[in-house]
C-alpha positions as CSV (number, residue, x, y, z in Angstrom):
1,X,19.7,36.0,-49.2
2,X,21.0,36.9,-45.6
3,X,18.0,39.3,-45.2
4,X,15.4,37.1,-46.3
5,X,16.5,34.3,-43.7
6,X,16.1,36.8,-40.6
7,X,12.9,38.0,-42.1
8,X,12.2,33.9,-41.7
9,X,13.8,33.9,-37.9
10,X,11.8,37.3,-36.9
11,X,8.3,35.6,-38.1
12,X,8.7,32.3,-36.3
13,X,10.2,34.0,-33.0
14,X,6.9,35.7,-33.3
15,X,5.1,32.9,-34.3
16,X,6.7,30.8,-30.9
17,X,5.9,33.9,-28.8
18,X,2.4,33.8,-29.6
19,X,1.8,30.3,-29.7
20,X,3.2,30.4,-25.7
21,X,0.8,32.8,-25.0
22,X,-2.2,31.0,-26.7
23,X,-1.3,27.8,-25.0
24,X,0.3,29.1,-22.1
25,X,-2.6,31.3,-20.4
26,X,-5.1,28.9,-20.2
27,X,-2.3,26.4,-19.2
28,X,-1.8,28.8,-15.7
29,X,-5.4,29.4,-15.6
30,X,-5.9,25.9,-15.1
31,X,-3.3,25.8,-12.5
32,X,-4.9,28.6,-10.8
33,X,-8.5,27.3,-10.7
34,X,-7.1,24.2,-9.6
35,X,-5.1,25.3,-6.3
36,X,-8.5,27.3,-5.3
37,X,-10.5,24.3,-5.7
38,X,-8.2,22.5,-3.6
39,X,-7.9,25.2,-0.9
40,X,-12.0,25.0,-1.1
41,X,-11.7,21.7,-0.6
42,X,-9.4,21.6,2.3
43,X,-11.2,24.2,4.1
44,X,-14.5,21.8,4.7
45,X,-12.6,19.1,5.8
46,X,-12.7,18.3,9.4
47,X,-9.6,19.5,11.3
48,X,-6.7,17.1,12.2
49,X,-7.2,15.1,15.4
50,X,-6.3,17.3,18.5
51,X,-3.8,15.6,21.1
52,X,-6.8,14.3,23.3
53,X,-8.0,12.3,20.7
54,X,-4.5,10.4,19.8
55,X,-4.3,6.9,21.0
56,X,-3.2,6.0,24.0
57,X,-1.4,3.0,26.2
58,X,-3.9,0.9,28.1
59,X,-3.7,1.7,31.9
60,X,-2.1,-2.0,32.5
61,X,0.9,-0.9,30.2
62,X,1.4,-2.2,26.5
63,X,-0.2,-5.8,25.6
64,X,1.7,-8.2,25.3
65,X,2.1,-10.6,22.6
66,X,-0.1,-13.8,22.8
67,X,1.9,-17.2,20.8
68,X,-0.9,-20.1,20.1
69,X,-0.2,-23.5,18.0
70,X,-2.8,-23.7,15.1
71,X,-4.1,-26.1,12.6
72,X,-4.5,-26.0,9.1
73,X,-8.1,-26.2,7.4
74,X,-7.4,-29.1,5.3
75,X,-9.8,-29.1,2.5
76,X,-11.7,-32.0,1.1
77,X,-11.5,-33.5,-2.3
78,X,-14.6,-33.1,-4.4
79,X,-15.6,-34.0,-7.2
80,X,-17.3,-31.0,-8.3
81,X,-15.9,-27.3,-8.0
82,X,-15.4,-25.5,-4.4
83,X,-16.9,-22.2,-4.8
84,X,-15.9,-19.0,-2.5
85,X,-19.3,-19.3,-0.2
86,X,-17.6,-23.2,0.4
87,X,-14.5,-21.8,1.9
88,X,-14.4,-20.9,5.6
89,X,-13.3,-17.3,6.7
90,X,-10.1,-18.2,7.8
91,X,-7.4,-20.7,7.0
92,X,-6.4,-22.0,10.3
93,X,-8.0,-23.1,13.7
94,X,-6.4,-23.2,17.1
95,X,-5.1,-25.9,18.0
96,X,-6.6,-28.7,20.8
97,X,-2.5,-29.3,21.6
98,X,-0.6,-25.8,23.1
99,X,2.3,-27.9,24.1
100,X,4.9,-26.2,22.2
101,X,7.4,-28.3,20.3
102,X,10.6,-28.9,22.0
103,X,14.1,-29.3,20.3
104,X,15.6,-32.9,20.9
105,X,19.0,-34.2,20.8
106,X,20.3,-35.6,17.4
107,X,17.3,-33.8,15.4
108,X,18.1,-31.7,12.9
109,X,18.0,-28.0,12.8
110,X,16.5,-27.2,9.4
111,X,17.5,-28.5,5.8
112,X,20.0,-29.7,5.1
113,X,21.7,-29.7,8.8
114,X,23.0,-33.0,8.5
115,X,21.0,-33.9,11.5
116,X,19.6,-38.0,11.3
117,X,15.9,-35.9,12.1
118,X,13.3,-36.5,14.9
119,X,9.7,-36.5,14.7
């Protein structure tokens, strides 16, 4: 009864060797073709950008940040549906007014300050 069990354990060890070698060679071959399509690939790209073409600062130094007040698009109300070639390319406009908004005494800082507010 022993004996006949190893005879069972020597065929599938065989059996799970050659079922490696059936799946795994065309597993690696895979593998293989693919890394040499890949360094085929690579080699007709165009070379990474040398340090003469890297950007640069502007001869004035960095720009600088530019603040402006803008204005909402308010959409109308219509009666029928507002399609995508109805809507303008951008959601805002500059404002007419750039006088900022200034912080006044007794207004409140955000919600829920427990400021009496200030428009």
């Amino acid at each position: 009864m022993m004996a006949l069990s190893m005879e069972n354990l020597a065929l599938s060890g065989g059996l799970a060797a050659g079922l490696i070698l059936i799946v795994g060679l065309p597993v690696v071959g895979g593998l293989i073709w693919a890394v040499s399509l890949g360094i085929k690939i690579r080699r007709n790209e165009p070379p990474p950008p040398s340090e003469e073409d890297q950007p640069r600062l502007p001869e004035g130094g960095p720009v600088r940040e530019q603040q402006e007040r803008r204005e909402p698009y308010e959409l109308s109300r219509r009666e029928d549906r507002l399609l995508p070639h109805d809507l303008r390319g951008h959601g805002s406009t500059t404002s007419r007014n750039q006088r900022r908004r200034r912080w006044h005494p007794g207004a409140s800082g955000s919600f829920g300050s427990g400021g009496s507010g200030h428009r």
